[in-house]
C-alpha positions in Angstrom: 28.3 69.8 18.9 24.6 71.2 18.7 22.6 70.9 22.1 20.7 68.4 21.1 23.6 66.4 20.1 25.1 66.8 23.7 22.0 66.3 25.1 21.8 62.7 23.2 25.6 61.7 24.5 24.8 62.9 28.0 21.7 60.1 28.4 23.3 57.7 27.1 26.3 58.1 29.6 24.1 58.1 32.6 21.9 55.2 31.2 25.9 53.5 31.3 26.8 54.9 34.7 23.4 53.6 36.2 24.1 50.2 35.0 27.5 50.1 36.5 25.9 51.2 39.8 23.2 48.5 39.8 25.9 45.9 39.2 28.0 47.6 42.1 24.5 47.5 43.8 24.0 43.6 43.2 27.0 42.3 44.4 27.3 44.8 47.4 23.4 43.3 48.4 25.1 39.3 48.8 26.2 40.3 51.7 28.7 37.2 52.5 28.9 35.4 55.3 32.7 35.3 56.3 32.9 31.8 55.4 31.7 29.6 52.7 28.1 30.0 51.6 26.0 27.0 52.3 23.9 25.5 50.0 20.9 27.1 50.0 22.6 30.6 49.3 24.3 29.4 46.6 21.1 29.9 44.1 20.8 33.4 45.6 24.6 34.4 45.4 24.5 33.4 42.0 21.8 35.3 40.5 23.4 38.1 42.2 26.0 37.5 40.0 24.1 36.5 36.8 22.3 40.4 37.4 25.1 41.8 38.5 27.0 40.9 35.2 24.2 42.0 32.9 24.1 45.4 34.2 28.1 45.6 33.8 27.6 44.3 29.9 24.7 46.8 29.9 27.0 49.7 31.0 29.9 48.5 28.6 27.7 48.8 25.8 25.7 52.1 26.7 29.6 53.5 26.8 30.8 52.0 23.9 27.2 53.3 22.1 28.0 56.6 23.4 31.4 56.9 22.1 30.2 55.6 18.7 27.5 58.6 18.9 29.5 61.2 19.4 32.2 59.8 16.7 29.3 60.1 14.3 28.5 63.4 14.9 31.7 64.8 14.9 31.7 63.5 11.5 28.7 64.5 10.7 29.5 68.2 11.6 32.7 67.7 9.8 34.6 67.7 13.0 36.4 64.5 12.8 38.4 62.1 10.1 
């Protein structure tokens, strides 16, 4: 694999692995209360969650675009099947 092509795989990892840590980030800011949230959280706790669960589908992708990369330029440098 040419630098380049490395270089390409490697950004898009680390575009996936900052997404999982802003999702980690999102629900670690909720903060809970030990018991059940009132009300008024609730609209906060759940767009925790909303963000929280785009940055996760963020990273999947970003990962799965990644691995979809780097299978295409294997082939393309007659590396792989």
């Amino acid at each position: 694999m040419t630098g380049l092509s490395q270089k390409i795989i490697e950004l898009i990892e680390a575009y996936a692995e900052a997404n999982c840590d802003l999702a980690s980030d999102q629900i670690l800011l909720l903060d809970l209360p030990k018991g059940p949230p009132s009300p008024e959280e609730m609209p906060v706790i759940n767009a925790r969650m909303e963000r929280s669960n785009y940055h996760a589908m963020k990273a999947k992708a970003a990962t799965e675009i990644a691995d979809l990369v780097s299978d295409l330029i294997a082939k393309a440098e007659g590396v792989g099947g």
